[in-house]
Phi, psi and omega in degrees: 000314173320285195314297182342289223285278187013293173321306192287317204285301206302307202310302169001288160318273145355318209249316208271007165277010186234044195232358201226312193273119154249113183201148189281178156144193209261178169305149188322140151212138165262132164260176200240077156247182177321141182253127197221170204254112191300106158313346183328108197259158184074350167288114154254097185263122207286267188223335195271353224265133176299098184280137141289127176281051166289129180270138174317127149296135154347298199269066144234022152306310197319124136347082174319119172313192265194063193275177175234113176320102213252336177219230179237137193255132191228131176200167196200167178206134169295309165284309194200137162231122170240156162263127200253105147306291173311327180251340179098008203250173166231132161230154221205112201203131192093107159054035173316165123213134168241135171235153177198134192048265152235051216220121170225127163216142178235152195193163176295279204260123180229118169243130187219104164291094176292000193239018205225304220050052192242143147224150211219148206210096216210170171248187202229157164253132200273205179317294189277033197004053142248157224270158159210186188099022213280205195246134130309070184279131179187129176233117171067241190268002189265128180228154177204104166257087201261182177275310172213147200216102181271129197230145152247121157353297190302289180295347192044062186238144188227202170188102169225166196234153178062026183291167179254141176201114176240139195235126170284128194214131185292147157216173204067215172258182146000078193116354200267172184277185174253159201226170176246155148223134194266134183245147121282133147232153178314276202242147196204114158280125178254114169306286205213190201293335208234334181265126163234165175239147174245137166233168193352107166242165164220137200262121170226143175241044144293121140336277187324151141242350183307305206239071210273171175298321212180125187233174156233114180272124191254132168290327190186101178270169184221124190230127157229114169316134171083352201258278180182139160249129181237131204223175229239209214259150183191144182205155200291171154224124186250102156090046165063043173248104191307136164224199212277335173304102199200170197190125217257051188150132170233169176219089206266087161307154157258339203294137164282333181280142166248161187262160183286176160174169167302147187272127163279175196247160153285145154266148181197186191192121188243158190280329169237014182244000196096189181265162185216154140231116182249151214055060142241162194166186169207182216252144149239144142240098190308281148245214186260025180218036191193143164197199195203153173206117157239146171206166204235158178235124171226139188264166181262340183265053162070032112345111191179145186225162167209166177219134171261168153187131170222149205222129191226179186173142174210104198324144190014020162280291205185140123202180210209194168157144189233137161251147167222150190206130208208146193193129183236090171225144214245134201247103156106188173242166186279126206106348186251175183290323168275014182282160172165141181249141186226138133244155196235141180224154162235111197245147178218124169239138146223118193203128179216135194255151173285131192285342152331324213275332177179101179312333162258017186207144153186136221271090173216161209222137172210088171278134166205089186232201187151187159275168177279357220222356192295298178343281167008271181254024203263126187298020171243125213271033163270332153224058150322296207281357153292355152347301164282333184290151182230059188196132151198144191225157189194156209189099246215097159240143159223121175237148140255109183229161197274061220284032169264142170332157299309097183359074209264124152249142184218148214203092184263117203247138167222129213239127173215138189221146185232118151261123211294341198267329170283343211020066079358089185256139141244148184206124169271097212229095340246182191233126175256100201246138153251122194240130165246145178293172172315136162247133189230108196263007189230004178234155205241148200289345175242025207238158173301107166273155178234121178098177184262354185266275194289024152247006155351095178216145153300130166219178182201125166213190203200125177231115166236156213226149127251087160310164194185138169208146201182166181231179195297316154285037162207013151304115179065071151212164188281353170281346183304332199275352191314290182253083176274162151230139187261155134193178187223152195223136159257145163231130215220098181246153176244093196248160128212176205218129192218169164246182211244146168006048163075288225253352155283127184230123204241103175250136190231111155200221177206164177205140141297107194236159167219147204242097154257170178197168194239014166209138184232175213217124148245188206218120174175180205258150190296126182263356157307324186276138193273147193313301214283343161219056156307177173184159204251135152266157171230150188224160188268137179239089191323150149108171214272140175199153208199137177226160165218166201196141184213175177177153184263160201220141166211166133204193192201122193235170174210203158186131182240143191235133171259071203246153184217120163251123167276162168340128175280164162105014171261153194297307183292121176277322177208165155246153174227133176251130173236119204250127170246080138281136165228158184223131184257161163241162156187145187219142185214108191276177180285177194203068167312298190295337158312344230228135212213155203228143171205163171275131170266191190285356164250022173075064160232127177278134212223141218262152181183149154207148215318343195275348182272158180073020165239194207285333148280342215055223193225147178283166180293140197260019175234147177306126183248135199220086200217128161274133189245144182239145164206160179210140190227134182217148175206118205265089174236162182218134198267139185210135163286095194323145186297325212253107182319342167301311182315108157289327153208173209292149174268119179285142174221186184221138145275336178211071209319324186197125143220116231250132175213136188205165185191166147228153188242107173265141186279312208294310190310126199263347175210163181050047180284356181251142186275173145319120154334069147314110158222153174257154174164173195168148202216178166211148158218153186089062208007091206007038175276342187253144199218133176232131147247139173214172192187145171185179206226149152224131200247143178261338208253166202272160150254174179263181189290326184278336197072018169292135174277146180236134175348002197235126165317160171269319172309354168266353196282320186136001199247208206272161165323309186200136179294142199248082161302291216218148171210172163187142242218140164212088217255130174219126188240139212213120220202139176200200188299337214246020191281347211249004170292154202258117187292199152239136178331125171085336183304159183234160203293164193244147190264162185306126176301314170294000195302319189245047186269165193000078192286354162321286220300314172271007156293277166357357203090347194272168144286160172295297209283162180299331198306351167233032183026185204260090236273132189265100185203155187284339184265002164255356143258018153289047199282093216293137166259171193319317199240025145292156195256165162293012161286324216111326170286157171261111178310126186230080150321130154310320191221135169214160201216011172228136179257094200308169180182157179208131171235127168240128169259120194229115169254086164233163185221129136281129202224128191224137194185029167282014046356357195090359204276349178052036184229181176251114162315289165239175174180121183192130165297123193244116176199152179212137178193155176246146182239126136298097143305335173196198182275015170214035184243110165210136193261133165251175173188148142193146169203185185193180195221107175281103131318328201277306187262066187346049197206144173286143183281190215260094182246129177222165144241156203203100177247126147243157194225128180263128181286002216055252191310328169289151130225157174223142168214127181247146181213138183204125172277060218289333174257167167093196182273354185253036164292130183207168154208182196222149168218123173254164172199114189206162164283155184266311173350126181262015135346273177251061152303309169284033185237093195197146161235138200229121163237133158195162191277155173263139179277166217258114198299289178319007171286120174267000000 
């Protein structure tokens, strides 16, 4: 009867120690505090064992109810479990542990007072009498490893000492990662399931917590887990050093869901506009598939920008982001000669649907529009490396398609390209295209055709447009739409294809367009005007008109293979040439009826039709009867790999493609022969070198004026054919690890930069440095090599490798359609990082106009990782963007705002 209730008492127990500590924290660390001597009376603890100074609380007197054991009590000691009658205790000692349900603790020593309902759960010391063990809590995903730990069963009231606590916390926007903060305290009362109190705590989000980089030391705080800390008077420490950095209250969200809160701003300073604050602003996160971000630039001489951004996403559905950018900027003070005011503006949309969302339908946006002049001039060193583009484009789609026979696809697109040095827009506001599928009407639709009748086939398809062209100053104004132009094209071609004696392959058909449009321009002389000042006018003539035009079509094509083997026991084995000729016909009769007669001013009558200058334009008024040659080539070679295991050959390309075309027209009364077009391109050096090239050659001679004339240039005196125009383009791309001997199977390591700053190629910009880098912390903030996915960085005592990386862009243009013989353009380009060491990196890019003789867009840029730091200078030292920037921050993006950012603004009126 004794023993039962013993049982029932130990079970008893048992349950109500797996009823009370709930709290998050990290893995075991011993910190190096103070040992101090347990008071408890009656713990017969044994001599080794880590005493604590704890006091009774009061309110732990209480009397526990009366529970019920819901599931099997599991619990062990490496040394001993004893029961103590006389003292009321269980002791559990050496490698406890008890589990129960989804409730585990483990401790060196676990002691449970049945009569108190308090258990103390603490370490031991081992052989070389240092503590180890320390106790180990964990309820559902909740852990808690503190050094000693008092708990009552009744109040669910705790005391512990020396806790560990890493709180997980979302940052950024939409999409963004999770960051930790580590809480440490002496000391910590847990109130109730959700509040705890703190005395000197200390908050970091260093990986070390023994010896952190930087802590912020709080005296006495109120901590709600996943939530928030609200603390007391609290100031920074760098290296267990106090600094000036202080507050004489704070507030540390936690939450994992995210919250709004303030942007901290740069302090900064421009020579004509004043001190400035700039990037501040604040966060909403609106919901869980939508937020907003503003943040602001303010000048002292009334100079100021904002910026929005929201960014949404909904899993296999849809996402986006819209940017706006808006700069009111004021040069100088008012009254002076040099004073002036601009505003500039930038709009951005990005929205791509999940191919998941609807199969037969779909939506997407690439917006980038503005002034031309924003990149430029915008007082935000963020967009430096936009600088260089002189382009922005945007592309407005919605397609649909119908998948019952025949097939309809349809596609409504709004298109806009801006060139920033012309500010010159053109825009298609919309372009409506229809593509229907092939119809093969002499062939059952699922069956083998054969032959030139059922291959017979059809298609129809229809684009209709409102062009639109306007420059920058009349955008989104109501004159832009003045000279819009409207029209439409149907087109319907009828080809088949049979083969020719087997190795000829042969197509024959035609096509059909019908051209409409809804205004047309005739020509004649003002009958208003006096003999002495005629003029030929054109007047517009509203309403639907319509040309139509055909023409016949053939070729005949083959491929020929080209193999040369060399002599066995050579490294090289074969060459292989592989040749595509094909030879065209096309014939296009005149389209005379299009065509219309007026006197001009010297009374001749002269031919037009009313259809030039509208948005297809006019069919030819000349017959076209003319054969065209092309020919495409590619060069590969079978090679024996170095490394003698390898038993076979390595295929390589020598010549990825080279393209050659002409035509001869009969219908032409001069110049009947075209220019000679070629094209072509390669990779060499195991594709790290990529060559493209392309140019024109004209056989016919010029006159003195540079008009071309009826006569070869080989009669002329000169060569087979004039070199018009050529241009060249090379990009070469290399690092440490390019001239080292891979190993079997290894495979090429991918561009480190492939996905770095994707602003810059939303913008119009590159991903990679070659238009170089915008000076912000989150775009030279650039991972070194031999980080880890922790974040740390391997720092070997001896090292022998220095990563480095270079990329080269090489074009050249070449123009000589006049004689004039010169290269237009020619200029070099390159950007690369150098490790100086594992928490060292040098970045650069520039480049060189050989034509205007002067670099391109030069910047350099180091950072050195601090572990919990980063530091960087980025410097522009010449040119009209000269500047430099020095960040010093935390890399957590938690307290990202606890940094100093100084850098300077470049001087806008500087050429």
């Amino acid at each position: 009867m004794q023993s039962n209730l013993q049982f029932r008492t130990l079970l008893f127990l048992l349950l109500l120690v797996c009823w009370g500590l709930q709290a998050q924290e990290d893995r075991p660390i011993t910190l190096r505090t103070p040992v101090f001597r347990d008071t408890i009376k009656g713990a017969l603890l044994p001599p080794n064992i880590l005493n604590d100074s704890v006091k009774k609380d009061t309110a732990t007197q209480e009397k526990a109810p009366s529970n019920t054991i819901l599931d099997q009590i599991r619990y062990s000691a490496k040394d001993y479990v004893r029961l103590s009658q006389k003292d009321k205790k269980i002791y559990l000692y050496n490698e406890a542990e008890i589990y129960y349900q989804d409730t585990e603790l483990k401790a060196g020593i676990i002691v449970m007072d049945y009569t108190t309902n308090e258990v103390y759960a603490g370490r031991i010391k081992d052989e070389d009498g240092n503590y180890s063990q320390l106790p180990f809590f964990k309820q559902g995903q909740n852990e808690v490893i503190p050094d000693s730990i008092r708990f009552n069963f009744d109040t669910k009231r705790a005391i512990i000492w020396n806790s560990r606590t890493e709180q997980q916390a979302q940052v950024g926007a939409i999409g963004g990662g999770n960051d930790a903060m580590k809480v440490l305290a002496e000391r910590t009362k847990k109130e109730n399931d959700s509040v705890y109190f703190l005395r000197n705590g200390r908050l970091t989000t260093s990986k070390d917590t023994i010896d952190p980089d930087y802590f912020i030391r709080i005296r006495k705080a109120k901590f709600v887990p996943g939530k928030k800390i609200i603390a007391g008077f609290s100031n920074m420490y760098l290296v267990q050093v106090p600094t000036p950095i202080a507050l004489p209250f704070a507030y540390f969200p936690l939450t994992n869901n995210r919250t709004g809160g303030l942007i901290f701003p740069t302090f900064t300073s421009d020579p004509q506009r004043g001190y400035a604050i700039q990037n501040g602003g604040y966060y909403f996160p609106i919901s869980d598939y939508l937020d907003f971000t503003i943040v602001g630039d303010f000048f002292t001489n009334g100079s100021y920008g904002f910026r929005t951004r929201s960014v949404y996403k909904k899993r296999y559905k849809y996402q986006g982001s819209i940017d706006f950018r808006f700069e009111n900027l004021i040069t100088s003070q008012r009254g002076f000669e040099d004073y002036s005011r601009q505003t500039i503006y930038n709009l951005q949309i990005q929205h791509s649907q999940d191919s998941k969302a609807n199969p037969n339908s779909r939506f997407s946006a690439s917006v980038n529009l503005g002034s031309s002049s924003y990149f430029r001039n915008s007082a935000n060193q963020v967009n430096l490396a936009l600088t260089q583009n002189n382009n922005l484009s945007s592309s407005i789609s919605y397609s649909k398609t119908f998948p019952a026979y025949p097939r309809v696809d349809l596609s409504l697109t709004a298109t806009h390209n801006q060139n920033t040095n012309t500010e010159v827009i053109n825009m298609t506001l919309p372009t409506l295209q229809m593509n229907m599928e092939r119809i093969f009407p002499f062939a059952k639709r699922d069956g083998v055709k054969k032959g030139a009748l059922q291959n017979i086939n059809f298609q129809y398809s229809a684009r209709a447009e409102n062009r639109i062209q306007t420059v920058d100053s009349l955008f989104l104004t109501g004159r832009m739409f003045e000279d819009s132009r409207v029209g439409a094209r149907h087109t319907i071609p009828i080809n088949t294809n049979f083969k020719l004696a087997q190795y000829l392959s042969v197509t024959v058909g035609g096509t059909y367009e019908d051209v409409w449009t809804f205004e047309t321009f005739t020509r004649g002389q003002n009958p208003d005007n006096t003999t002495s000042n005629q003029e030929v006018v054109l007047d517009t003539v509203r309403g639907f008109d319509r040309w139509n035009r055909y023409g016949l079509q053939a070729s005949i094509g083959t491929t020929v293979y080209g193999d040369y083997r060399f002599k066995e026991g050579k490294r090289l084995q074969a060459i292989r040439h592989v040749m595509r000729p094909s030879l065209g016909w096309n014939y296009t009769p005149s389209f005379e009826q299009f065509y219309d007669t007026y006197t001009n001013l010297d009374g001749e009558l002269e031919q037009y039709s009313r259809f030039e200058g509208t948005l297809n334009g006019a069919p030819s008024l000349n017959r076209s009867n003319s054969v065209s040659f092309s020919l495409s080539n590619t060069i590969e070679a079978k090679i024996m790999p170095k490394d003698s295991s390898e038993t076979e050959p390595k295929k390589i390309s020598l010549l990825s493609n080279l393209n050659l075309a002409t035509s001869y027209n009969f219908e032409a009364d001069s110049l009947k022969l075209a220019p000679l077009s070629f094209n072509g391109g390669t990779t060499l050096l195991n594709n790290k070198l990529s060559i493209n090239f392309q140019g024109s050659l004209d056989p016919y001679a010029i006159d003195n004026n540079g008009t071309r004339i009826n006569t070869l240039n080989i009669k002329n005196g000169g060569s087979l054919f004039r070199l018009t125009r050529a241009s060249v383009n090379l990009g070469y791309s290399l690092n440490n690890e390019t001239f080292k001997k891979k190993k079997k199977g290894e495979k090429e390591e991918e561009d480190p930069d492939a996905d770095l700053n994707d602003y810059r190629a939303a913008s119009g910009g590159r991903k990679d440095d070659l238009f170089g880098f915008g000076l912000n912390d989150r775009d030279a903030n650039f991972a070194f090599d031999n980080e880890g996915e922790d974040g740390e960085v391997d720092n070997p005592i001896y090292g022998t490798t220095i990563p480095w990386d270079l990329r080269l862009a090489f074009t050249s243009t070449y123009s000589n359609t006049n004689r004039q013989n010169e290269f237009t353009n020619n200029s070099l380009m390159f950007s690369g990082n150098v490790q100086l060491s594992p928490r060292w990196k040098v970045r650069v890019s520039s480049g060189y106009d050989f034509k205007n003789k002067g670099f391109n867009l030069t910047q350099l840029g180091f950072t050195r990782n601090l572990k919990s730091f980063d530091l960087r200078f980025n410097w522009v030292p010449f040119g009209r963007n000269e500047r430099w920037d020095f960040f010093i921050g935390i890399s957590s993006s938690i307290l990202r705002d606890l940094k100093w950012d100084q850098r300077s603004q470049r001087n806008i009126g500087r050429r």
